[in-house]
Backbone as CSV, one residue per row, in Angstrom:
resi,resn,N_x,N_y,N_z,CA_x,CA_y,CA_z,C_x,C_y,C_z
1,UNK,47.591,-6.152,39.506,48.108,-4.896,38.989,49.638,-4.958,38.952
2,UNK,50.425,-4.188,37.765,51.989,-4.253,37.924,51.700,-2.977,37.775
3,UNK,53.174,-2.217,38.490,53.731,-1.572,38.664,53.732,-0.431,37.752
4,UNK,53.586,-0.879,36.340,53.558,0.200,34.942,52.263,0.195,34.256
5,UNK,51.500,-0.452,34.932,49.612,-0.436,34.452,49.542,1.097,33.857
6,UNK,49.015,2.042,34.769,49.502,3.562,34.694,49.796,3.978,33.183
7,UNK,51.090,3.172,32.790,52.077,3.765,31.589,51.290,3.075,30.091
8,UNK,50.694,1.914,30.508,49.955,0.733,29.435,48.910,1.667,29.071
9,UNK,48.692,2.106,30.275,46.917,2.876,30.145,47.110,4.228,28.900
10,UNK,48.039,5.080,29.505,48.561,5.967,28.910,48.982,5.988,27.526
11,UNK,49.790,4.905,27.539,49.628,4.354,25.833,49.112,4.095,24.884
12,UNK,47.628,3.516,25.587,46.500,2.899,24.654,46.123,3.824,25.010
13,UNK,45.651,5.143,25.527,44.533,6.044,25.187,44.256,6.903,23.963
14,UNK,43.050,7.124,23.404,42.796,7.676,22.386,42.884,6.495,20.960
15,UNK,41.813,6.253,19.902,41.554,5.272,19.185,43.026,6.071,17.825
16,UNK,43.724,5.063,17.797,44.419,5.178,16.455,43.821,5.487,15.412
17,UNK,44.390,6.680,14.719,43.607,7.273,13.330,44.818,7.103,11.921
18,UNK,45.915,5.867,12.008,46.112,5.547,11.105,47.161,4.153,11.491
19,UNK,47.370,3.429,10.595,48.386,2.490,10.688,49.750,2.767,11.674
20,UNK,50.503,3.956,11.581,51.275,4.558,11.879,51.413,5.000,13.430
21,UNK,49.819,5.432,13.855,49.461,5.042,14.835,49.482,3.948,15.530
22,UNK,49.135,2.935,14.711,49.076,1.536,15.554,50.402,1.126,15.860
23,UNK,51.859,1.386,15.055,52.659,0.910,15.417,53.307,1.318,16.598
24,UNK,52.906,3.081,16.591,53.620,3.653,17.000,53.516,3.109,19.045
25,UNK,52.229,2.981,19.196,51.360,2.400,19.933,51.939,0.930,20.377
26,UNK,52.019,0.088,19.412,52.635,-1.297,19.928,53.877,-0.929,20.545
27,UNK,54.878,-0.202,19.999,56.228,0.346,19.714,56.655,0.362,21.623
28,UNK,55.357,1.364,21.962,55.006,2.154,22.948,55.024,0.845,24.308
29,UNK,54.181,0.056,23.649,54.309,-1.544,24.728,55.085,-2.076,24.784
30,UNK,55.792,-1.874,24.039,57.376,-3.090,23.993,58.223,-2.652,24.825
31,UNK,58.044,-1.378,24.657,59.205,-0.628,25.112,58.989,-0.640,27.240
32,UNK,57.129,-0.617,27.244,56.881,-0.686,28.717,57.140,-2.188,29.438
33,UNK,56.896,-2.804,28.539,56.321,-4.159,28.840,57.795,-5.309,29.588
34,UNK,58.107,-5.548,30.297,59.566,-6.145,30.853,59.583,-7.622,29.971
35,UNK,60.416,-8.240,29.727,60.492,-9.192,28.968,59.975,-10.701,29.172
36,UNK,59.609,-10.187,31.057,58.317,-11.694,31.374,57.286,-11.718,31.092
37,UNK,56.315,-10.228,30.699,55.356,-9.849,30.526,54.670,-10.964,29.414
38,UNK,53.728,-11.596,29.214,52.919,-12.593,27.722,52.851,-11.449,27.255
39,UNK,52.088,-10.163,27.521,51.628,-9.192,26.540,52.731,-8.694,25.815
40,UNK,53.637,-8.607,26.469,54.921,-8.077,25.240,55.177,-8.815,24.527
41,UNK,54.897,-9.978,24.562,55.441,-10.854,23.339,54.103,-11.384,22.450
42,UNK,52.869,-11.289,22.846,52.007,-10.898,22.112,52.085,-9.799,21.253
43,UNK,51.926,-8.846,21.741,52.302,-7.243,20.791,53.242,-7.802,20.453
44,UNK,54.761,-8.125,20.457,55.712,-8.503,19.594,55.255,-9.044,18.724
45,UNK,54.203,-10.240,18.546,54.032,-10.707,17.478,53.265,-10.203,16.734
46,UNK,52.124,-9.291,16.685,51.382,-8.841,16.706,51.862,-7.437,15.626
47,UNK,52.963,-6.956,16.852,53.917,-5.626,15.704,54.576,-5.796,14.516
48,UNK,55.220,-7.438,14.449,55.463,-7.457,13.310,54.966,-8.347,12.336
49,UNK,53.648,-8.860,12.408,52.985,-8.821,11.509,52.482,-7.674,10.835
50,UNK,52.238,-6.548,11.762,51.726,-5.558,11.198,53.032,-4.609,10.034
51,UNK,54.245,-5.035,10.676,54.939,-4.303,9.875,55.170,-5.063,8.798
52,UNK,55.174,-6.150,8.508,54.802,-7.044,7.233,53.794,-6.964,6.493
53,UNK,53.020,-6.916,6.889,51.883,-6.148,6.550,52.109,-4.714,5.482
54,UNK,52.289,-3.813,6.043,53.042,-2.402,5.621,54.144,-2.745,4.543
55,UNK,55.041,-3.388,4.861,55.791,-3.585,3.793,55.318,-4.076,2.690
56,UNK,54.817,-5.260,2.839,53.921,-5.971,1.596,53.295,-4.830,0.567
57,UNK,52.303,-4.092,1.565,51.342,-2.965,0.966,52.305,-1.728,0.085
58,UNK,53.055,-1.718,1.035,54.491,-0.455,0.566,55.187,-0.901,-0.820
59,UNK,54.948,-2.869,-0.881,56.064,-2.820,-1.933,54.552,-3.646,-3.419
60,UNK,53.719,-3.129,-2.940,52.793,-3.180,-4.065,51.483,-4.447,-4.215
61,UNK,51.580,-4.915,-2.773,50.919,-6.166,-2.844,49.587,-6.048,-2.552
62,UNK,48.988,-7.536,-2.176,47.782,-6.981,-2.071,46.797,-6.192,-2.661
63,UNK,46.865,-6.835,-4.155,46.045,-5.877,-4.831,45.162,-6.929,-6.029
64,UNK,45.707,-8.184,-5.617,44.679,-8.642,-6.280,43.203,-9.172,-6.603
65,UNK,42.716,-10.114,-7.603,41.406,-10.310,-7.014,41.009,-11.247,-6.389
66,UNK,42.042,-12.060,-5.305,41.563,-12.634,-3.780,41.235,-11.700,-3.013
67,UNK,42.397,-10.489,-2.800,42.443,-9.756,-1.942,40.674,-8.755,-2.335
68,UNK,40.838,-8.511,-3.383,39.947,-7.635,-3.606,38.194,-8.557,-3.285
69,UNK,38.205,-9.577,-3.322,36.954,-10.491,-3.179,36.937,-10.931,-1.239
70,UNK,37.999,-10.987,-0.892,37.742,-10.954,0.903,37.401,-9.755,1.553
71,UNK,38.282,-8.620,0.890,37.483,-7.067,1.357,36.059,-7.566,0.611
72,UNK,35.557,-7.491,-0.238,34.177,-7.512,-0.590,33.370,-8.498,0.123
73,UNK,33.512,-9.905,0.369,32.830,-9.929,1.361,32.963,-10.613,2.541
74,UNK,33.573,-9.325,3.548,34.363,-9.284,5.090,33.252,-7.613,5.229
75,UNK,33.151,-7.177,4.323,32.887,-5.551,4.328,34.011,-4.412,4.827
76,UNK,35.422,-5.243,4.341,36.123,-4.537,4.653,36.362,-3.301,4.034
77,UNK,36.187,-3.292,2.540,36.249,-1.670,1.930,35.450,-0.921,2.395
78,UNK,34.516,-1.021,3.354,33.581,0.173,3.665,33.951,0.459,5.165
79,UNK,34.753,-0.116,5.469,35.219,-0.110,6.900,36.070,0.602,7.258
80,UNK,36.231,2.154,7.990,37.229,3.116,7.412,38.663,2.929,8.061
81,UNK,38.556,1.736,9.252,39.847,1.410,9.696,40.098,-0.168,9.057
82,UNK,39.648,-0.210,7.849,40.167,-1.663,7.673,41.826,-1.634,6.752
83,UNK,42.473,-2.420,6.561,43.996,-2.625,6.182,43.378,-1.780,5.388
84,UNK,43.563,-1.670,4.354,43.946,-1.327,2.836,43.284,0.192,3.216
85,UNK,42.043,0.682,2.615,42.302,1.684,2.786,43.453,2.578,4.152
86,UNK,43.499,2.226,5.091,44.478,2.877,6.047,45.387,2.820,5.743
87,UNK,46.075,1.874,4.944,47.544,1.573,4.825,47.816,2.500,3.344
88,UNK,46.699,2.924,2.308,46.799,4.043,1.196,46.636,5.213,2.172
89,UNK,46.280,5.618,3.208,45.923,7.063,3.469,47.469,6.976,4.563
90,UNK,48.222,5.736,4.958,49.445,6.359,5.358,50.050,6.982,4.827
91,UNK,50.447,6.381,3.023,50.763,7.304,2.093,51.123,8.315,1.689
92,UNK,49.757,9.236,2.224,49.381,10.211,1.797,49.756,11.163,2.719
């Protein structure tokens, strides 16, 4: 156990209901996590893929028909937390 378990716990509670969430959430670990921690630098890597991610989506990507044939079959379009749709309902 360290010292800020408690604060980790507190952070991750309740399931993220959008992208925005998730960052906000990693954001949340970095900020607990001391700089010996592996997990902070996991989530570090982790956060900014995701914000690459977002950007990509933000600046129009991801829309073709690779992308559109791995959601089809991953079953990711029916999946209501999968990338793409979540990353259109940040959007919104």
């Amino acid at each position: 156990m360290f010292a800020y378990d408690d604060k980790l716990m507190a952070a991750v509670q309740g399931a993220p209901q959008s992208v925005d969430d998730v960052i906000r959430t990693m954001q949340a670990i970095d900020a607990i996590c001391p700089d010996g921690d592996g997990l902070k630098w996991f989530n570090w890597l982790y956060l900014g893929v995701t914000l690459a991610v977002v950007a990509r989506v933000d600046a129009g990507g991801f829309r073709g028909k690779a992308w559109r044939l791995l959601e089809e079959r991953t079953g990711l379009e029916s999946c209501p937390t999968a990338p793409s749709p979540a990353l259109r309902k940040r959007r919104t």
